[in-house]
Each structure stands twice: as C-alpha cells, then as structure tokens.
N, C-alpha and C positions, 0 to 999 in steps of 0.2 A: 781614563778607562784602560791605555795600555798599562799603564802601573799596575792595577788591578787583574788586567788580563795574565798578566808575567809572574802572577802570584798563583794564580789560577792551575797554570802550567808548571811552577815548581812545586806545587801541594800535588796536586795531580800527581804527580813524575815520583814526590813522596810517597805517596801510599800507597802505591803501586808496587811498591817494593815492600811496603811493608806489610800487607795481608798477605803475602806467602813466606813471612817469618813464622818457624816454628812458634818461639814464646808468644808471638801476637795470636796466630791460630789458637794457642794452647787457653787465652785468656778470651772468654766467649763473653765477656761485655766488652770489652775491647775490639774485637775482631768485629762484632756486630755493628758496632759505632762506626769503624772505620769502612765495611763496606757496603754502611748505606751513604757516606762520605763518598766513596768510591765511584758508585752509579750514578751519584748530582753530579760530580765533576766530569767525568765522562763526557757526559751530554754537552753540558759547559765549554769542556776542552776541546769538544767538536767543532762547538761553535766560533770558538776563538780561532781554529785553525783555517777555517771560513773565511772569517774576517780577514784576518793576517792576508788569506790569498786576494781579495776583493781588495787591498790595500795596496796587494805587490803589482794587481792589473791595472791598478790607478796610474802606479809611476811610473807602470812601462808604457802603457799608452801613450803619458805625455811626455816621455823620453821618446818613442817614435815619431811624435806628431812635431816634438821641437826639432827634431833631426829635418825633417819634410825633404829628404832626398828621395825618398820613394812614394807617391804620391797611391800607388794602391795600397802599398802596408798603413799608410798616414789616414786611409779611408776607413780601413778595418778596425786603425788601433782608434779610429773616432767612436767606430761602431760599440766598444770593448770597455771603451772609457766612457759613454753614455748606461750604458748595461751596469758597469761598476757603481757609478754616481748611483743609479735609481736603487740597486742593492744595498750600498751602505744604508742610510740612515733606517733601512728596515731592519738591518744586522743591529745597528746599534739597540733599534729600541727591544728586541729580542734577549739579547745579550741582559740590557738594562732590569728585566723581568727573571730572568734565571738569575742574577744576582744579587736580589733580594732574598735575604738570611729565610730559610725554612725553620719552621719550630719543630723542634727535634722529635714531637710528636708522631709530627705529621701523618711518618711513614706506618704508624703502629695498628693493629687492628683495635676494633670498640666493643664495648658493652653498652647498647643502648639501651635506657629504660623510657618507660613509656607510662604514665600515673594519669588517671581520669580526675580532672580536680570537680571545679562546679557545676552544678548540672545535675546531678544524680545518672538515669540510669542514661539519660541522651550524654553524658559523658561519656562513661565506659562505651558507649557505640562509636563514637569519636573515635576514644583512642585504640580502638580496634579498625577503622579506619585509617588511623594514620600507621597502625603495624602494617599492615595492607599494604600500603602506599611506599614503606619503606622496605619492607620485606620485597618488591616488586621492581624498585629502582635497583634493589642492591642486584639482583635475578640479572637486570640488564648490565650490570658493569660488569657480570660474569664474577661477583664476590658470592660466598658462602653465607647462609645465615644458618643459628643454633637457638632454639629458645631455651633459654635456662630456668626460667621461673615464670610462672602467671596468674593469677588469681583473677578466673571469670567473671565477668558481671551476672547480676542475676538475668538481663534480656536482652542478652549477648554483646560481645566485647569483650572489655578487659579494664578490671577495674584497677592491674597491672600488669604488665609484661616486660620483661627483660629478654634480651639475646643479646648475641654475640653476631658479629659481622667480622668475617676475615677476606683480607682481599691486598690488594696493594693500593698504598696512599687513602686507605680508609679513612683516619681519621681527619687528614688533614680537605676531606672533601666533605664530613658530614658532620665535623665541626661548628661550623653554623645556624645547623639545627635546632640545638638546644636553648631550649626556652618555652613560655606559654604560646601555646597555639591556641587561638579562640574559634569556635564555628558558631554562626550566622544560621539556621534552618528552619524549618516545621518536622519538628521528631514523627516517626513513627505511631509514636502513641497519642499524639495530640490532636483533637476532634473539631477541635474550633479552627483549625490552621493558624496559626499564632507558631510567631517565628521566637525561639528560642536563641537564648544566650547558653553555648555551652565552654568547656576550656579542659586542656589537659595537660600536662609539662612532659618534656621532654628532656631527657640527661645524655649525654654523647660521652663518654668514660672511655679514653685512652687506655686499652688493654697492659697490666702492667706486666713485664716481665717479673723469672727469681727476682733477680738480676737488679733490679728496680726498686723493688720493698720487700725487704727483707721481715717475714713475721715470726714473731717466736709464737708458738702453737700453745706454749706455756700460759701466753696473753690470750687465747680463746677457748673460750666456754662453747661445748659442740652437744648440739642437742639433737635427737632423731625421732621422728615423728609418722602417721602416717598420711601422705598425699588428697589435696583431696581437690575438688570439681568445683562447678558453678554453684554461688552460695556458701562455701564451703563445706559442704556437705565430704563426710572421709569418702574417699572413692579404692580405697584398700585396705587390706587391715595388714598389710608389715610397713613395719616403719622404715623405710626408703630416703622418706625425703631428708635432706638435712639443715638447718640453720646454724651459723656459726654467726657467734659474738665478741667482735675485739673491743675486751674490756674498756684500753686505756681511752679510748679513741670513743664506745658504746656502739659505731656501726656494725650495723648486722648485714649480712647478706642467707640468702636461702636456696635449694636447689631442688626442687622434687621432679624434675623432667625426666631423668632417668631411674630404669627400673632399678638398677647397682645401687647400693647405698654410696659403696667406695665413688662410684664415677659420681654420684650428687655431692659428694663430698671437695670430688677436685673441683667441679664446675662452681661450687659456691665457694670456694676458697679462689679463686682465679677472682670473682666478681668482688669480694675482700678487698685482696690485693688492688684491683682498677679504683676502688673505692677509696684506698687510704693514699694511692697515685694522686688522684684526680683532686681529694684533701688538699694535700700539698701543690698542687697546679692550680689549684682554684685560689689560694693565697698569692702565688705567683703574679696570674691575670689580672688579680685586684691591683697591686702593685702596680701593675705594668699601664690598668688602666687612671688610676692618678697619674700617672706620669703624661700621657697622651689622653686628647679624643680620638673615641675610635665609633665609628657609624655602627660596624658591622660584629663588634666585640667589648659592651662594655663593662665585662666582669659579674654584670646582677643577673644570678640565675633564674630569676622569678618578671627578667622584663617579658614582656608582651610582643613578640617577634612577627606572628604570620597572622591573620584574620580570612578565611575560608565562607564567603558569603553565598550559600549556595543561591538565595534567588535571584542576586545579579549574577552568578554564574563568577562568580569574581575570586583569585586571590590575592592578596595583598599581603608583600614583605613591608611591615614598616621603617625596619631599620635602615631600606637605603630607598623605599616610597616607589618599590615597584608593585606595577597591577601584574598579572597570567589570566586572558581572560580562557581559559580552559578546566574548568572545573574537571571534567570528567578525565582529562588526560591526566593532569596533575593529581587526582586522587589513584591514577592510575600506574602511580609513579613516574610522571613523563615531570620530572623535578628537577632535569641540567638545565634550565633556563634561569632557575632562580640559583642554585648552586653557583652557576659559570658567575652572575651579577655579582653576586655576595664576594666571589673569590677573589675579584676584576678589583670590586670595589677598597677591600681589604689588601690588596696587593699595591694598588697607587697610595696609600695612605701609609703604605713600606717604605715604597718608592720615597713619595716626599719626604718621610723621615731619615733616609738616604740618599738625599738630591747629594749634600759635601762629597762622597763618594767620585761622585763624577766632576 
C-alpha cells in the first residue's frame, strides 16, 4: 500500500502543477480530465498524509516506551501508541475504498429516461411515479432537474419522460437505476381489487460533452413540429418542438419542453449526443461484463432490477436481494438506502478485483 501511496503523492504533486499550465488551461478536454483528477487525489493525498502521521506516532511511541527512562512519557507514548494501533487498520480500510479505480463517468451529469412498458395505462402511472420519486431524491442531494421531453399518458403519468439531472457525482450515484422496475398493486381503475402486474424501464445516460462525441450536423435530419399534450393531441400551433435524426446510427432524440425552437433544438441535440456516448458505453459494459460477474452491473438493459409490491409494503432490489420495507418513503424518494447497498456492493466486487494491488 505505501508503493501505492508514493505514487499517489507524485501524481498528486503532478497535476498540480500542471492545471495552472497555460497550454493545459487552453485545451478544455484536457484541463477537465485533469481536474476531476485533481479533486479524487486530493482527498486521497489527505488521506495518505494521515496515514504517514499515525505511522510516525507508531515508531515514536515505541521508541519512547523502548527507551523506559521516563516512566510518565512511556505512559502517554502507551496511551499514543494504543490510539494509533486502533486508527490504523481503519485508515487502511478507508484508503483501500478511495483506491478503487472511478469510471470516468462517474463525475458527469445524466439524462434520464423513463418509458411505461406493460401494463398499459397502470404503466404510464408507474412511471410517473417513479419521475416522482427520482425528481424528489434528486431535490434532496441539492441536484437540479430539467424535463426535456414527455409524452403524457392518457390517465395520467408518462407514457415517457426524459430530463436531465445536474449535480456533482450524478451519474456515478444513479447509475444503478437502470433497468426494469416492476410494480406489484390494485390500479386505480380496477373494481374487483385484483393486483396488477405493471413495468417500466429506466435509462441513466452519462450526459456527453462537445468534447465527447463529436456530430457532424451533416449526419442529422432536423425536423420541426408542433408540441402537443396528453393523448397527443397538438397543444399549439407553432412548431417549436424539435426531433433530430442521426442518420448513421437511426437514434432519434426530440425536444418540445421549451417554448424557443432554438433552446429545443440544443436540448435535443445534448440528449443525441448522451445517446450515441452511452452507444459506445453500452458496448464497453458488455465487454467488461464477460470479462467479470458483476451482481450489481451486468451489461443487459432489459434485466429486471427492483420489484415495488405495494400490499406488502415491500421493495425489493433483486440484484443484490435487498427488502426497503418502506413503501411510502421510498416512493418518496427516501432511495440512499438502496443506492448506499448497490454502491458498497459494487465497490468490494472492485476491491476484490484489486486485492494484487495490496
């Protein structure tokens, strides 16, 4: 670990010098790289500084106590060197967790979408439920949301919605999200009580920079249209909203949330961009997952992740076979409990593949 440590502190000591280089300022995917480089290390270099002291209290302790000419200093340096002992190996295991590689992700903000799959209309109430849910969690981290596109159900909900979520370490916290969520209930509309099978999928899209994917505008077919309501019914008559089409690729994104055509026009080229990122991230994951089992990450967009049973009151993450029996909080957004698991869980399954390290 001090090998490790000592590299820590010459990268550190690196880049430190080198985000206040003009040409690295001047190159903003560079500079950007480096000081989100900057602020992990930081923390890290702090930690190590720590250590290092709790290491130097070690050998003066028992440099005092071997000495034992002074029987009060040989009390304190026992006191000093019991304190140290119980510090270490918490240091270590602290250290051992900030040293597990981040996905360069992580730090980025998302575009989440949010699709009503089976079920019909008790879908779209779902996944207007879990907009709910995540719009409210995000309220508590103190992140921003943006809805970029929706199309209402016809008896309320969202038969889809997308937004944006900006914040710090967005993506690498709501990451885990995506997948089908299934709910468990007695809909609204149903007279016999008879509990319903409903489902809706959930996409978490690493916000892309320019910087990131580059599009030629030459590759997009740009069409404008006008906005419209639940049911789809036109709810204006200038056409505002916009859909854009990358040819090579066929993804489409769309934007009719702002009244500007120009401002629907960036907002659905930003969701483009996340969308041909996350393409290429999504090939990535695959990869990564042949390579490893992973509980909490296995590449298939379409697995079956949470199950929300509302008459036992129950949630259930299957991927790592946790219950939340809190139905009402967790719809409520009260979700770091199952976030903090998934993260824990995903973070030792780092670990172990990083035991050689230590």
């Amino acid at each position: 670990m001090l090998d490790r440590l000592q590299y820590v502190k010459q990268r550190f000591d690196e880049i430190s010098d080198l985000i206040i280089q003009p040409d690295v300022i001047a190159d903003q995917k560079r500079y950007v790289a480096l000081n989100k480089e900057y602020k992990d290390l930081k923390a890290l270099n702090e930690k190590r500084e720590e250590y290092m002291n709790v290491l130097g209290n070690i050998d003066e302790a028992n440099e005092i106590i071997s000495d034992g000419s002074d029987p009060e200093m040989s009390e304190m340096a026992q006191l000093q060197l019991e304190e140290a002992k119980q510090r270490l190996p918490e240091l270590e295991e602290e250290i051992k967790f900030m040293l597990i590689p981040k996905d360069a992700e992580d730090a980025k903000n998302v575009m989440v979408e949010i699709r009503a799959g089976t079920g019909g209309d008790e879908a779209s109430i779902f996944a207007g439920d879990l907009f709910r849910m995540y719009t409210k969690y995000c309220e508590g981290r103190g992140w921003r949301t943006s809805v970029v596109d929706m199309n209402e159900g016809t008896s309320g909900g969202f038969k889809e919605v997308i937004f944006e979520v900006t914040g710090e370490d967005v993506y690498g916290t709501l990451k885990f999200e995506a997948g089908v969520h299934r709910v468990q209930r007695v809909p609204q509309t149903e007279t016999q009580g008879r509990v319903h099978t409903s489902a809706a999928t959930v996409m978490v899209l690493p916000e892309a920079e320019e910087f990131d994917v580059q599009i030629d505008m030459n590759d997009v077919r740009v069409d404008f249209f006008c906005s419209s309501g639940p049911g789809g019914q036109s709810v204006n008559t200038t056409k505002s909203a916009v859909r854009l089409t990358h040819i090579p690729t066929g993804l489409v994104a769309q934007c009719q949330d702002q009244k500007s055509q120009h401002k629907n026009k960036d907002k659905a080229l930003g969701v483009l961009r996340s969308r041909l990122y996350e393409q290429e991230l999504a090939k990535k994951q695959e990869e990564d997952a042949k390579k490893r089992t992973s509980q909490v990450s296995s590449g298939d967009r379409s697995a079956k992740i949470r199950t929300y049973n509302y008459a036992q009151g129950r949630v259930t993450d299957h991927r790592i076979g946790m219950d939340v029996f809190d139905m009402d909080g967790v719809m409520n957004g009260k979700i770091q409990k199952l976030v903090d698991e998934l993260q824990l869980v995903n973070n030792m399954e780092k670990l172990k593949e990083a035991s050689e390290i230590y």
